[in-house]
PDB file of N, H, CA, C and O in Angstrom:
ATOM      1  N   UNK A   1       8.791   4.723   3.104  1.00  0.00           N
ATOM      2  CA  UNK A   1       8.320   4.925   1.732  1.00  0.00           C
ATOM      3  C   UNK A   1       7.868   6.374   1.562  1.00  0.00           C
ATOM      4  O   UNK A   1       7.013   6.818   2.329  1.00  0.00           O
ATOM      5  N   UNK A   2       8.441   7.205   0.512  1.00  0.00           N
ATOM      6  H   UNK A   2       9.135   6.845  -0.111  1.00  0.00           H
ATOM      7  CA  UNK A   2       8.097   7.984   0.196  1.00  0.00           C
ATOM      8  C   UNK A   2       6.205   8.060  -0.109  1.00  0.00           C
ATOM      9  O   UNK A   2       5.510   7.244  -0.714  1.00  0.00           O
ATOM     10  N   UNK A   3       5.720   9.597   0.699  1.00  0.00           N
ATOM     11  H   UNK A   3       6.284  10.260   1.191  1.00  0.00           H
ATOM     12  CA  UNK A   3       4.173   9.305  -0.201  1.00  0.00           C
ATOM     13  C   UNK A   3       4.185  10.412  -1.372  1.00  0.00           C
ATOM     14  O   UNK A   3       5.029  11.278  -1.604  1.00  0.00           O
ATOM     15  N   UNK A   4       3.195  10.162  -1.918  1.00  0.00           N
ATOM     16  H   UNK A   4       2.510   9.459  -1.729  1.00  0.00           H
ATOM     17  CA  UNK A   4       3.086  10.510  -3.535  1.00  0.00           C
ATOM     18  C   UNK A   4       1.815  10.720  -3.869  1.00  0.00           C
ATOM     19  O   UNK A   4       0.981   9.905  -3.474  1.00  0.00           O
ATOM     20  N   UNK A   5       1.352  11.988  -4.757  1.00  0.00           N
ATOM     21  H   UNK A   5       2.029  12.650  -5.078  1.00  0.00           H
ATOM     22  CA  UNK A   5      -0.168  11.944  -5.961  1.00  0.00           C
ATOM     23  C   UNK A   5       0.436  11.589  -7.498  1.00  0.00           C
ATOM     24  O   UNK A   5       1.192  12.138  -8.300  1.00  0.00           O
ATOM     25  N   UNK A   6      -0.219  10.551  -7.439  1.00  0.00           N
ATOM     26  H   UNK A   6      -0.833  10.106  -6.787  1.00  0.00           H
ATOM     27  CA  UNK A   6       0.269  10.818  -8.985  1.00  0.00           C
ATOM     28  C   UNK A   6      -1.204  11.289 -10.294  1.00  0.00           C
ATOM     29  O   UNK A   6      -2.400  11.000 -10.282  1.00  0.00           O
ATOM     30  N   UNK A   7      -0.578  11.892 -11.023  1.00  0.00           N
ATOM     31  H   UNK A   7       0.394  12.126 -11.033  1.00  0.00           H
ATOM     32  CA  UNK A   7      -1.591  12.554 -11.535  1.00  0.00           C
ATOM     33  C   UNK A   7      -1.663  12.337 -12.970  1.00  0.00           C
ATOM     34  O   UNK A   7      -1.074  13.113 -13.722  1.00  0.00           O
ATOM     35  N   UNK A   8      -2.386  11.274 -13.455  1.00  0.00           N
ATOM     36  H   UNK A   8      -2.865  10.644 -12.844  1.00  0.00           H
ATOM     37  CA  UNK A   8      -2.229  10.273 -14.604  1.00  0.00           C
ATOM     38  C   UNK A   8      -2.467  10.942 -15.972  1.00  0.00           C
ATOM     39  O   UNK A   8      -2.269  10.325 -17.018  1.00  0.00           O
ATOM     40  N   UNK A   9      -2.833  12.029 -15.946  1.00  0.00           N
ATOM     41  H   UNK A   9      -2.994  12.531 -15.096  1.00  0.00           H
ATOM     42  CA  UNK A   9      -2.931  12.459 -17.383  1.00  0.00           C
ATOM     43  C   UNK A   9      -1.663  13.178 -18.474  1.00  0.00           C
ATOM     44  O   UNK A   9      -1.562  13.325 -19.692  1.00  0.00           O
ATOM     45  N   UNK A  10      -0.934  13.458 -17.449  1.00  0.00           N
ATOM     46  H   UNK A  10      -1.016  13.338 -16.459  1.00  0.00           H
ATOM     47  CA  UNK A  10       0.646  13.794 -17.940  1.00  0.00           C
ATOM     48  C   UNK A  10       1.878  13.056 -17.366  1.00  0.00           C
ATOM     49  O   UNK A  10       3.037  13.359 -17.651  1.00  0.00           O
ATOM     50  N   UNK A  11       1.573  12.213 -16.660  1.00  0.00           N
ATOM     51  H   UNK A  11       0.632  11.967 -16.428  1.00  0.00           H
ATOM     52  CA  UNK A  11       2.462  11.132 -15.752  1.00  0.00           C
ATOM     53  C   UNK A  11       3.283  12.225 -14.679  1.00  0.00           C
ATOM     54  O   UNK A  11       4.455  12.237 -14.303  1.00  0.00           O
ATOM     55  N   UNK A  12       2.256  13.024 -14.405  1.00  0.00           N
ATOM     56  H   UNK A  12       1.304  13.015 -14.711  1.00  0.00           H
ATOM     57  CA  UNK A  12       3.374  13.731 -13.270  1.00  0.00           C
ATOM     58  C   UNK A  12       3.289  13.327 -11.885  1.00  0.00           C
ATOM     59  O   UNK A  12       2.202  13.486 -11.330  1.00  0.00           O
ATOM     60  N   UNK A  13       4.146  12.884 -11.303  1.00  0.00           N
ATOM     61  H   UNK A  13       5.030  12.755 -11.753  1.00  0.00           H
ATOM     62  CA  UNK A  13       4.466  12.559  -9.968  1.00  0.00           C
ATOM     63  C   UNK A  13       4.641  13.534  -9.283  1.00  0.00           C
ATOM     64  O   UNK A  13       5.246  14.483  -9.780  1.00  0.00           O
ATOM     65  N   UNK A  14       4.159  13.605  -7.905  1.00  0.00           N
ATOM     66  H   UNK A  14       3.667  12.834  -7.501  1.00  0.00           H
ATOM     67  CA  UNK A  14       3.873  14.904  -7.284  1.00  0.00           C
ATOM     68  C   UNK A  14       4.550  14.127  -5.785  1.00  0.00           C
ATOM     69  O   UNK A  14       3.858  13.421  -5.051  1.00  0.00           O
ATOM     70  N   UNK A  15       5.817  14.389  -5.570  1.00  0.00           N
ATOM     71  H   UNK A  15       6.379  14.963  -6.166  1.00  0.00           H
ATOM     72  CA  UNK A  15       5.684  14.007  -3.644  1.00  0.00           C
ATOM     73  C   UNK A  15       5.641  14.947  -3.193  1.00  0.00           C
ATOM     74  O   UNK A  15       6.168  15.933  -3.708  1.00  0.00           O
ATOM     75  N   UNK A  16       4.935  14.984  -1.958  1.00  0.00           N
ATOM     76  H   UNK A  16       4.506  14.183  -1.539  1.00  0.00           H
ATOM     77  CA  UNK A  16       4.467  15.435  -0.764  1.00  0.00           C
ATOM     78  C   UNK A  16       5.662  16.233  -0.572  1.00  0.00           C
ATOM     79  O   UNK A  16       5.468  17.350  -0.094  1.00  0.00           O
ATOM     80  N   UNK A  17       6.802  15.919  -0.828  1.00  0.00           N
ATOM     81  H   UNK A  17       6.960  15.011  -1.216  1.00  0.00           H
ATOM     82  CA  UNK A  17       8.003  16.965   0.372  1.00  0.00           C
ATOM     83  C   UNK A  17       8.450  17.760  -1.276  1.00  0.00           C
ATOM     84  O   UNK A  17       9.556  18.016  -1.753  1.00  0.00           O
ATOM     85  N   UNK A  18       7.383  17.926  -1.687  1.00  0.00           N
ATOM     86  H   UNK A  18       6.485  17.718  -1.300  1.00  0.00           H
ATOM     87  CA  UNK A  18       7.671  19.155  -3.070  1.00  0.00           C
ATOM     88  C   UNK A  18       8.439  18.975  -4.205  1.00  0.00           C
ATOM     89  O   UNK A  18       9.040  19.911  -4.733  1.00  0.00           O
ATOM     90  N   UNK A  19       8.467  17.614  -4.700  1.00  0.00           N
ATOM     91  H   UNK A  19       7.979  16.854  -4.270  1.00  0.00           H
ATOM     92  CA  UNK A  19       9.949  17.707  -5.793  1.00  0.00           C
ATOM     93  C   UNK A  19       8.732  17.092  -6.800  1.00  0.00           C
ATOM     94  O   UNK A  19       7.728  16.648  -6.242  1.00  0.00           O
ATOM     95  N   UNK A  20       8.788  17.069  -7.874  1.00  0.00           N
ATOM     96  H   UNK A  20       9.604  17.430  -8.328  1.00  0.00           H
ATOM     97  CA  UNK A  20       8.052  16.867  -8.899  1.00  0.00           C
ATOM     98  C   UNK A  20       8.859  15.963 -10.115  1.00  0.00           C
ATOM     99  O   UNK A  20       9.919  16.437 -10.524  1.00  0.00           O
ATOM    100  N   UNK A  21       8.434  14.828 -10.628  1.00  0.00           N
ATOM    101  H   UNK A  21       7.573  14.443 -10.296  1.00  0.00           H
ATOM    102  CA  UNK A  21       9.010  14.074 -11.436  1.00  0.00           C
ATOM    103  C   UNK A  21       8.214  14.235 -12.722  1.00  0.00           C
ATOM    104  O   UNK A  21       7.122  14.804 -12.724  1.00  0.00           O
ATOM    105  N   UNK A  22       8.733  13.764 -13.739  1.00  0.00           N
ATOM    106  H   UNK A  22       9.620  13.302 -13.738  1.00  0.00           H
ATOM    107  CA  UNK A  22       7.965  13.020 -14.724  1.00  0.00           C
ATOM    108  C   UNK A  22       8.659  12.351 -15.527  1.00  0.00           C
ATOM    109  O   UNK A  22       9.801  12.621 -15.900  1.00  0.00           O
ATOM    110  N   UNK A  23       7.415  10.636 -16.107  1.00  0.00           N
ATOM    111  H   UNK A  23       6.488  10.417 -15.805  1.00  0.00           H
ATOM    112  CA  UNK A  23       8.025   9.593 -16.304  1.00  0.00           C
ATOM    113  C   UNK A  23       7.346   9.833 -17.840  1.00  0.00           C
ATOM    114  O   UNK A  23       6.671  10.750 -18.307  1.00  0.00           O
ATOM    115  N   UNK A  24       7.751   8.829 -18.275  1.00  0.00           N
ATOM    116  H   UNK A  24       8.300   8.084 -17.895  1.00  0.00           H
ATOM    117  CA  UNK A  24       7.370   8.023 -19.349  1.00  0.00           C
ATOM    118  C   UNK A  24       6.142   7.033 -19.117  1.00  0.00           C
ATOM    119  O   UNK A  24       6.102   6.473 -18.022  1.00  0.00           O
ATOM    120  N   UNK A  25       5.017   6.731 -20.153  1.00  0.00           N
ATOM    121  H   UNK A  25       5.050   7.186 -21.043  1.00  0.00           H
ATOM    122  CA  UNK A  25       4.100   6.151 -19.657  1.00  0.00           C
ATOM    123  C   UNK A  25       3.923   4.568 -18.538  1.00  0.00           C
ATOM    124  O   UNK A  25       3.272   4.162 -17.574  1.00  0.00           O
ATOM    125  N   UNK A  26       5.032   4.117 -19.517  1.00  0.00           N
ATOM    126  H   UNK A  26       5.560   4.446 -20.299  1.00  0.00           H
ATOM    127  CA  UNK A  26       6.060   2.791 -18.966  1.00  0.00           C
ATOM    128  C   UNK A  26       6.041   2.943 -17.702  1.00  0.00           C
ATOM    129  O   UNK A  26       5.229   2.412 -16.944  1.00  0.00           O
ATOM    130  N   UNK A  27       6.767   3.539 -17.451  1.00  0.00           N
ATOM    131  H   UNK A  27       7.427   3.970 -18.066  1.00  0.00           H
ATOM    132  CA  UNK A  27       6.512   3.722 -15.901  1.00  0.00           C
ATOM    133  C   UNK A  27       6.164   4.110 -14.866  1.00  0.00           C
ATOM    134  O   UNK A  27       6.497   3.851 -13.710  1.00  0.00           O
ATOM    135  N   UNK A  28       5.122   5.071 -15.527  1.00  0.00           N
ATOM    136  H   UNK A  28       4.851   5.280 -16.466  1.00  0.00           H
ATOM    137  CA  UNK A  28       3.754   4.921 -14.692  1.00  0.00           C
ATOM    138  C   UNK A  28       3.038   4.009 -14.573  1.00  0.00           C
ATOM    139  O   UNK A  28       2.505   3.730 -13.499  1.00  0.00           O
ATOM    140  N   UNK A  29       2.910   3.503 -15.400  1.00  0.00           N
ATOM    141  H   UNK A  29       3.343   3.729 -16.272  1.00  0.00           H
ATOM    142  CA  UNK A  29       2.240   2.219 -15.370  1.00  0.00           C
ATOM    143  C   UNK A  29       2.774   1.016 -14.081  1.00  0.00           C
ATOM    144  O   UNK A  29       2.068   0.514 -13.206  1.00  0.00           O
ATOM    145  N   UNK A  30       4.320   0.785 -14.355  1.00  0.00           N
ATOM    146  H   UNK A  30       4.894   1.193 -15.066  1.00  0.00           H
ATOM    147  CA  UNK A  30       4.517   0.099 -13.336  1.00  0.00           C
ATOM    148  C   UNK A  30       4.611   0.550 -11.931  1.00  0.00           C
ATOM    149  O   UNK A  30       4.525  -0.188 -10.949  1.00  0.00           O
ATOM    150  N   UNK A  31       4.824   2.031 -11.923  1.00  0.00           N
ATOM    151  H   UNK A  31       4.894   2.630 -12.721  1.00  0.00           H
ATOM    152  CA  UNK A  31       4.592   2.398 -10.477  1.00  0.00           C
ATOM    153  C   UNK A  31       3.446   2.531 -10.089  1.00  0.00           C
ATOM    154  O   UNK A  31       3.381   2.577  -8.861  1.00  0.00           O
ATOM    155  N   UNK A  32       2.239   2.638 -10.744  1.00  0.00           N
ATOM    156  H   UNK A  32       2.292   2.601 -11.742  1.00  0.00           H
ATOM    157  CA  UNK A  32       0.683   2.534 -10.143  1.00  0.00           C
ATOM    158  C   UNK A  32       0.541   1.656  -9.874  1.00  0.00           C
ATOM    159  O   UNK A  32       0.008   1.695  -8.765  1.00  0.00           O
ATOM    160  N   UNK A  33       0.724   0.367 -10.293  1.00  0.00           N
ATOM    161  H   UNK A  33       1.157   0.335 -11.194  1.00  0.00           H
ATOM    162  CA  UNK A  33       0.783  -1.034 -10.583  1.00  0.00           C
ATOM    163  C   UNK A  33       1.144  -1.568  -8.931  1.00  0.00           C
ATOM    164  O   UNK A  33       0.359  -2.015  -8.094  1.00  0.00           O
ATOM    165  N   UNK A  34       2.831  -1.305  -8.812  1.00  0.00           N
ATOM    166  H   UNK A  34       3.469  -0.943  -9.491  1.00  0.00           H
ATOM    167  CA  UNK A  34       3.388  -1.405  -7.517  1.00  0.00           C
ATOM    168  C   UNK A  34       3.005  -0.911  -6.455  1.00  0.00           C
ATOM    169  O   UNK A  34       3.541  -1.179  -5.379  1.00  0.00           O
ATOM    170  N   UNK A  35       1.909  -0.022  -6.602  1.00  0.00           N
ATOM    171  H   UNK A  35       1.474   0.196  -7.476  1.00  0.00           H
ATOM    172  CA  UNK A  35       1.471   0.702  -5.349  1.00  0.00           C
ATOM    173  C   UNK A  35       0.225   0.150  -5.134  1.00  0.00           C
ATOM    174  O   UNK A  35      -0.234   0.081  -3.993  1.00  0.00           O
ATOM    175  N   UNK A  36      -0.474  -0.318  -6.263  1.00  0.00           N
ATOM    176  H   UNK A  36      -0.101  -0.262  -7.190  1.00  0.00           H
ATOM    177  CA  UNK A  36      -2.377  -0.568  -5.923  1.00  0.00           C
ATOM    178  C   UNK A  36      -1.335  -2.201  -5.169  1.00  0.00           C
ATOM    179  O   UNK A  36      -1.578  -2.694  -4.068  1.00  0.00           O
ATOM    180  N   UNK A  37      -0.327  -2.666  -6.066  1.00  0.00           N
ATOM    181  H   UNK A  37      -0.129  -2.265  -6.960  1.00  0.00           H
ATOM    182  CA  UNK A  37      -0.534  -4.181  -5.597  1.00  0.00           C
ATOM    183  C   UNK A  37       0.184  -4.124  -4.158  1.00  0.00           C
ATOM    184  O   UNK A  37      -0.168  -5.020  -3.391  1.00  0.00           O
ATOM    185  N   UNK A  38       0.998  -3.340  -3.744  1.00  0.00           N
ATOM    186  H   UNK A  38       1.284  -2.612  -4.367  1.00  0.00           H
ATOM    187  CA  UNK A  38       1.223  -3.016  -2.183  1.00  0.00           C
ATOM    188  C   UNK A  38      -0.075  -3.027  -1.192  1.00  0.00           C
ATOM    189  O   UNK A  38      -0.280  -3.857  -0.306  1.00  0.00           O
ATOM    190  N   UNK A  39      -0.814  -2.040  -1.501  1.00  0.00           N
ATOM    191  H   UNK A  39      -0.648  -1.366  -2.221  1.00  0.00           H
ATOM    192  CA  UNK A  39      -2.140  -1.380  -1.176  1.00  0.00           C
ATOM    193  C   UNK A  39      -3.319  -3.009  -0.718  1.00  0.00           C
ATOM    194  O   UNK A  39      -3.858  -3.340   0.338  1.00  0.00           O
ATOM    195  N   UNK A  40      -3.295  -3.620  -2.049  1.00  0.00           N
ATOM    196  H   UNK A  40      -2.857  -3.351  -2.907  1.00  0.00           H
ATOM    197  CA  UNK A  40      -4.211  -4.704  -2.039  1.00  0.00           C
ATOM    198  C   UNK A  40      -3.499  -6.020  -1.158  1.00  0.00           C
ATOM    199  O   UNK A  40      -4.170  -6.938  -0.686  1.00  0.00           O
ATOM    200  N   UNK A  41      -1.881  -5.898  -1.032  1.00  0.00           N
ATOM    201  H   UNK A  41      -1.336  -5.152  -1.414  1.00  0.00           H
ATOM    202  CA  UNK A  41      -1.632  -6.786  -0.250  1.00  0.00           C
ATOM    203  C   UNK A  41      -1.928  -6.593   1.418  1.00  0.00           C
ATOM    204  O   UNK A  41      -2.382  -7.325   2.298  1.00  0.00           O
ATOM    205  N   UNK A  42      -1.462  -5.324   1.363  1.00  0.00           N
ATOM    206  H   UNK A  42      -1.093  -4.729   0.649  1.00  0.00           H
ATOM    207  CA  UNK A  42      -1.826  -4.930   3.084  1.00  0.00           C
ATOM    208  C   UNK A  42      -3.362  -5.406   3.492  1.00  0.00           C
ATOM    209  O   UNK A  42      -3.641  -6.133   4.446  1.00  0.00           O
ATOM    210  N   UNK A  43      -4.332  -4.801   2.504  1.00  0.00           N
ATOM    211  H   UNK A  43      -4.105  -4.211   1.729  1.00  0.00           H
ATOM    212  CA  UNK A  43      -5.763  -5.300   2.839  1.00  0.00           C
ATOM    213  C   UNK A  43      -5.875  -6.677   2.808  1.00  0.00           C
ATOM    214  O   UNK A  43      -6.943  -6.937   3.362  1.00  0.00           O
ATOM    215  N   UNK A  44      -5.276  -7.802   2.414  1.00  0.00           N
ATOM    216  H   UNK A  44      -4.408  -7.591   1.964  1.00  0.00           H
ATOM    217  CA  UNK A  44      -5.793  -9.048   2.090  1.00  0.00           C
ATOM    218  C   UNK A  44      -5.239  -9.251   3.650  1.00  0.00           C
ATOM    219  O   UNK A  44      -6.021  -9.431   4.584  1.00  0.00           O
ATOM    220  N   UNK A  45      -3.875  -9.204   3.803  1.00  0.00           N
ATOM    221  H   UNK A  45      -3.240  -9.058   3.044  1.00  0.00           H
ATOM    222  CA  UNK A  45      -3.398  -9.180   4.974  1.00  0.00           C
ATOM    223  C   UNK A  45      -4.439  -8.964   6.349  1.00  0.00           C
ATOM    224  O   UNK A  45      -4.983  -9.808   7.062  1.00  0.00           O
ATOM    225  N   UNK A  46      -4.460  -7.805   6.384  1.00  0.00           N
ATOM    226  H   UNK A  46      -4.019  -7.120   5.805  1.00  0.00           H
ATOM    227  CA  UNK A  46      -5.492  -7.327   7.053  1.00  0.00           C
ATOM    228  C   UNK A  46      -6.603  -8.481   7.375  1.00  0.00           C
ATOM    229  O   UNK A  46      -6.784  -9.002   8.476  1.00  0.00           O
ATOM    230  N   UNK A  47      -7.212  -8.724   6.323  1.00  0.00           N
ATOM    231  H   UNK A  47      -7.065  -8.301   5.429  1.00  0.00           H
ATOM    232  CA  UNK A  47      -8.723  -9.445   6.253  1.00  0.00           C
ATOM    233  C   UNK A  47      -8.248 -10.786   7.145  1.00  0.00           C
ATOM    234  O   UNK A  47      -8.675 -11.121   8.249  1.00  0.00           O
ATOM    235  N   UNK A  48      -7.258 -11.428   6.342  1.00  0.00           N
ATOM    236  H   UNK A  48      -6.911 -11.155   5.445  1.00  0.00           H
ATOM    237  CA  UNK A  48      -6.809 -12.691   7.092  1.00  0.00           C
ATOM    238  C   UNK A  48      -6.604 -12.809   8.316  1.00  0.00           C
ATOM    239  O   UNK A  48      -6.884 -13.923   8.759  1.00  0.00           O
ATOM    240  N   UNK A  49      -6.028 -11.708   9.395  1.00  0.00           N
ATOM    241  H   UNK A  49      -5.801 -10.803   9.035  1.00  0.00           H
ATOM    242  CA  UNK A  49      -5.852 -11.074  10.292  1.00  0.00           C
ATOM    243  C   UNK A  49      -7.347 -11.697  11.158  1.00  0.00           C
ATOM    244  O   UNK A  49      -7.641 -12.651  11.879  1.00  0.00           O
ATOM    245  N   UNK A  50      -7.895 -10.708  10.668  1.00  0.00           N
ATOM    246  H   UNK A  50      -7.656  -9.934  10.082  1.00  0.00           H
ATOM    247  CA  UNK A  50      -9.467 -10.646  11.166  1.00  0.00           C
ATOM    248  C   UNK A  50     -10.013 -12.119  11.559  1.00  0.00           C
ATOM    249  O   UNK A  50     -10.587 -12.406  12.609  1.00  0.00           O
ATOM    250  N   UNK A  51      -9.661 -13.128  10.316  1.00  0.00           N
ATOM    251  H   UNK A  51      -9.194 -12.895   9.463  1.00  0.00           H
ATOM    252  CA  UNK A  51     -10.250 -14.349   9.967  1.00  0.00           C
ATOM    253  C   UNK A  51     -10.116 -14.896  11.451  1.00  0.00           C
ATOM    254  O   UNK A  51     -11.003 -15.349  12.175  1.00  0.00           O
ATOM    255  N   UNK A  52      -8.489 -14.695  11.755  1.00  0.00           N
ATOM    256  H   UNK A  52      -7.769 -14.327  11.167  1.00  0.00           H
ATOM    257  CA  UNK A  52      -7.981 -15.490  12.462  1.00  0.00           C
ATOM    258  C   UNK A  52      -7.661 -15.388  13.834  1.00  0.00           C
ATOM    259  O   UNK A  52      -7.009 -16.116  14.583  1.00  0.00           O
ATOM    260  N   UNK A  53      -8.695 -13.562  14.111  1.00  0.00           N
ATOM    261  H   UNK A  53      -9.224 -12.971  13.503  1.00  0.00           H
ATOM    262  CA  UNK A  53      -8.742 -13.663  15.061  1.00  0.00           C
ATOM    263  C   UNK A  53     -10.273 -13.701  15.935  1.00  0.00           C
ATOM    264  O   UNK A  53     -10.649 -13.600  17.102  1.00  0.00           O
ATOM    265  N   UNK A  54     -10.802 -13.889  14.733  1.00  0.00           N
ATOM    266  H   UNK A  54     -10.497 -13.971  13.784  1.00  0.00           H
ATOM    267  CA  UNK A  54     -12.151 -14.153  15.122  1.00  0.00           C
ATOM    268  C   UNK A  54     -12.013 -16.191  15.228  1.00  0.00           C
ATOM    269  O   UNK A  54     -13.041 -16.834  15.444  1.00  0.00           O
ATOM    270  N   UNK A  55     -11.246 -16.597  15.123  1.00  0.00           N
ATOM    271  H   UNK A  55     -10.411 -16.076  14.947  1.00  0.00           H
ATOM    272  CA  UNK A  55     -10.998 -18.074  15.335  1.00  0.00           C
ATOM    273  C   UNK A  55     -10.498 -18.443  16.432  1.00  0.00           C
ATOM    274  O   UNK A  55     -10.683 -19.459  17.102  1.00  0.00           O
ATOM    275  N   UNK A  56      -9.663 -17.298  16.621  1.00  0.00           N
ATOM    276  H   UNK A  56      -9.513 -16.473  16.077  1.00  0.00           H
ATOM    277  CA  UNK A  56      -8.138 -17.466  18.162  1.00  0.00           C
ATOM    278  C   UNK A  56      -8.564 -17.248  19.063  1.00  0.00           C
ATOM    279  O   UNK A  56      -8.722 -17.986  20.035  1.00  0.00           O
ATOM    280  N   UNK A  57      -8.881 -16.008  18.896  1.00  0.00           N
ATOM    281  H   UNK A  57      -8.752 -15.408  18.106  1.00  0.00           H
ATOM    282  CA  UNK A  57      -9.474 -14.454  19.924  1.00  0.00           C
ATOM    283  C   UNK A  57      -8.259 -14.309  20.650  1.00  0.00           C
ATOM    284  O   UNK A  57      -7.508 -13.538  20.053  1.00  0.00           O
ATOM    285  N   UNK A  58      -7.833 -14.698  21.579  1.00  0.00           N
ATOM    286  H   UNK A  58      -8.443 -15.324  22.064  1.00  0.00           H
ATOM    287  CA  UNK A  58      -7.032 -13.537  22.393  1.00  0.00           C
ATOM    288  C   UNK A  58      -5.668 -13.765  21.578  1.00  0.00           C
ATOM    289  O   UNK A  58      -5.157 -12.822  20.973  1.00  0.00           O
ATOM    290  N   UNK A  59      -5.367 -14.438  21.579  1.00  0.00           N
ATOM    291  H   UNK A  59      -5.783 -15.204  22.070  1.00  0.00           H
ATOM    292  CA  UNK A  59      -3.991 -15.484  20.842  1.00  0.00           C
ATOM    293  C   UNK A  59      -3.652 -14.701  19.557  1.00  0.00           C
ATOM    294  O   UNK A  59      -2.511 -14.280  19.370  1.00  0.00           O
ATOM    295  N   UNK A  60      -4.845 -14.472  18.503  1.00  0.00           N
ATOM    296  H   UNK A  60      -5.772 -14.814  18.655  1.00  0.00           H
ATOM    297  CA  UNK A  60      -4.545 -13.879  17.731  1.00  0.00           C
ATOM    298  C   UNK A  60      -3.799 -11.994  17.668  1.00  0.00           C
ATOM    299  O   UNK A  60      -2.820 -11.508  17.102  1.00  0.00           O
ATOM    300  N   UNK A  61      -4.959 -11.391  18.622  1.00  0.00           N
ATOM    301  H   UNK A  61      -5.755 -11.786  19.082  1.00  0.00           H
ATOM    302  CA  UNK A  61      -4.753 -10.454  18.899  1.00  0.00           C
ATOM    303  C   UNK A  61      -3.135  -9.516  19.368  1.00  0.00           C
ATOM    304  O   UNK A  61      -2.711  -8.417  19.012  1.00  0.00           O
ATOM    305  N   UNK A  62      -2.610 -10.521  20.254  1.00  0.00           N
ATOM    306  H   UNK A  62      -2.955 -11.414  20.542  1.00  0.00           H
ATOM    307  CA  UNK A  62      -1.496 -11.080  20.536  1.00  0.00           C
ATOM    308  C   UNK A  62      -0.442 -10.603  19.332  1.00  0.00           C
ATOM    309  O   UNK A  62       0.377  -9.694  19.190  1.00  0.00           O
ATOM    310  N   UNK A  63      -0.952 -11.788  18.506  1.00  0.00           N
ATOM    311  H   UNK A  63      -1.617 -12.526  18.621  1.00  0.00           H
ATOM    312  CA  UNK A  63       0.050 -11.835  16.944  1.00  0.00           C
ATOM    313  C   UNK A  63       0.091 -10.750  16.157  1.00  0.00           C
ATOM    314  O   UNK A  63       0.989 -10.329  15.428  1.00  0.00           O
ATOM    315  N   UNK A  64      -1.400 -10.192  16.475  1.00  0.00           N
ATOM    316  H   UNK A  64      -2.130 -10.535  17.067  1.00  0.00           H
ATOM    317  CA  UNK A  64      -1.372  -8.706  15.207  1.00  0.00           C
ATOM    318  C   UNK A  64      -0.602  -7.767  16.461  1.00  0.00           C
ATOM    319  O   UNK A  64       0.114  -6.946  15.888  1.00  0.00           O
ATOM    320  N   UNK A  65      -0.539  -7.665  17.417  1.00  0.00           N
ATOM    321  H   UNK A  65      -1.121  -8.332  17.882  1.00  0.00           H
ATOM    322  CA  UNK A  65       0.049  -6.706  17.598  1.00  0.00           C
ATOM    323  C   UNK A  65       1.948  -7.075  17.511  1.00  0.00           C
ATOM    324  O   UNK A  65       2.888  -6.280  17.548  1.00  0.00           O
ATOM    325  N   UNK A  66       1.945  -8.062  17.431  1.00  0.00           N
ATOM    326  H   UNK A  66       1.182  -8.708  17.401  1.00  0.00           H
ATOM    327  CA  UNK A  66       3.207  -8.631  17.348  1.00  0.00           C
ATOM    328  C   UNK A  66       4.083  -8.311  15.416  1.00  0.00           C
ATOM    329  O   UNK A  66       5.267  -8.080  15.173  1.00  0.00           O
ATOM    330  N   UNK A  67       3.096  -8.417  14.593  1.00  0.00           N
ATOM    331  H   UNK A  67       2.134  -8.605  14.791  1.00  0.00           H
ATOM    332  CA  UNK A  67       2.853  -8.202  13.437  1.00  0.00           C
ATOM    333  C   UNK A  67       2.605  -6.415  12.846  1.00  0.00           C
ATOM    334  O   UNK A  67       2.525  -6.098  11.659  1.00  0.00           O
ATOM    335  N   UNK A  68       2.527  -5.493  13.982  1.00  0.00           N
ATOM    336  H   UNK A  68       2.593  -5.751  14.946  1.00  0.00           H
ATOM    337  CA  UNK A  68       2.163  -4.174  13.983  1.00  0.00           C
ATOM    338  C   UNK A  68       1.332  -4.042  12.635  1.00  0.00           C
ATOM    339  O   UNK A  68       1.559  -3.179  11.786  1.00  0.00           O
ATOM    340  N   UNK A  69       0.698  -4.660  12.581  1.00  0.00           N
ATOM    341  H   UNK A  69       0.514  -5.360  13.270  1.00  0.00           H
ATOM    342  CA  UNK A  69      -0.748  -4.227  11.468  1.00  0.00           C
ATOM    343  C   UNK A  69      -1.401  -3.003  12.005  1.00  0.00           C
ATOM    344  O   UNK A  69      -2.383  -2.527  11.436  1.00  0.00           O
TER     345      UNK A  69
END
């Protein structure tokens, strides 16, 4: 995945390897959107992780690294 600033007051997209976009509000919207809800899935992920390896212990540990979290 490409990384990215995006910089919400003119919808300009800024990647990291220097090329510069700009959208329409539309879709900024859905690309902030797609990224917080990426973002918030990894963390829920994460947490569950934790849940279950504070339940397992070694077993789990095991799995996340199997899982490369």
């Amino acid at each position: 995945m490409t990384r990215y600033h995006i910089r919400s007051s003119n919808y300009l997209v800024c990647f990291l390897d220097g090329r510069l976009s700009f959208g329409p509000p539309v879709s900024y919207y859905a690309f902030r959107y797609d990224l917080e809800g990426k973002i918030r899935d990894r963390e829920k992920k994460r947490e569950r992780m934790r849940v279950r390896e504070k339940r397992k212990g070694k077993d789990a540990k095991i799995e996340m690294l199997r899982l490369n979290l």
